[in-house]
C-alpha positions in Angstrom: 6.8 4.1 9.9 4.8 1.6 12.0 1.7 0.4 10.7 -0.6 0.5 13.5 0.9 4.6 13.9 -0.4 5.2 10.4 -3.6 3.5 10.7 -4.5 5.4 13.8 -3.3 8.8 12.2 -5.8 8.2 9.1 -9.1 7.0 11.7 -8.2 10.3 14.0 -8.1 12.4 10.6 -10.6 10.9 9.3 -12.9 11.4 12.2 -11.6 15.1 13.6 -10.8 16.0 9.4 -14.0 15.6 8.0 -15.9 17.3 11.9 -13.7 20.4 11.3 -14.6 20.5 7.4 -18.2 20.6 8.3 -17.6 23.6 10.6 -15.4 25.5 8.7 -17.0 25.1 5.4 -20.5 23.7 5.9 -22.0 27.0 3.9 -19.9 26.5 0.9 -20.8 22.8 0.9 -24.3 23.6 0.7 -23.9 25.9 -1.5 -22.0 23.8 -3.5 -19.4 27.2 -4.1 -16.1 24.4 -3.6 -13.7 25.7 -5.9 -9.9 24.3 -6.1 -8.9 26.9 -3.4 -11.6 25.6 -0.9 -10.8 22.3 -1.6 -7.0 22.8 -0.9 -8.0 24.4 2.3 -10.3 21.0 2.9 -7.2 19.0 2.4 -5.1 20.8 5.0 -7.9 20.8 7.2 -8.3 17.0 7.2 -3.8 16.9 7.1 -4.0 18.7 10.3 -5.1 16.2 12.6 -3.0 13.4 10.7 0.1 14.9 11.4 -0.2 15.9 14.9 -1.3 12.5 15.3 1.5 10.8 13.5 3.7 13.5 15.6 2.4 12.7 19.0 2.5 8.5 18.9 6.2 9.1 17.2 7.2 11.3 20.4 5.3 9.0 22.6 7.2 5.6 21.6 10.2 7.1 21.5 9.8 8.3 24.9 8.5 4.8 25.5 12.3 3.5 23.8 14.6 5.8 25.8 12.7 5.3 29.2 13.2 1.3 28.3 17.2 1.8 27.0 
C-alpha cells in the first residue's frame, strides 16, 4: 500500500473519527458510562472513515493507471 494513501486515510479518520464519536457518544463520554462495548463501537466508528478513504484513493489511482495504460 502507498504511503502517502495510508497517511491520508489516518488524518481523514482521524479528523471525521473522532467528529462522529463526539456525536454519537458525547453523553456517555460525559458520563464517563464507556464500557468495552461502547468502546468497540468507538473503534468502528473511527474505522469507518479510514477505510472508505483507503477505498476511494485505491479506486481513484487505479482509475488514474488504466486511463494512462
Amino acid at each position: 500500500m502507498r504511503r502517502d494513501v495510508v497517511i491520508r486515510a489516518l488524518k481523514t479518520a482521524v479528523l471525521v473519527g473522532l467528529l462522529l464519536v463526539a456525536i454519537n457518544h458525547w453523553d456517555a463520554l460525559l458520563a464517563g458510562d464507556v464500557d468495552s462495548l461502547r468502546a468497540a463501537k468507538m473503534l468502528l466508528t473511527v474505522l469507518v472513515p479510514y477505510s472508505v478513504s483507503t477505498y476511494s484513493s485505491v479506486r481513484a489511482i487505479q482509475g488514474g493507471l488504466a486511463r494512462a495504460g
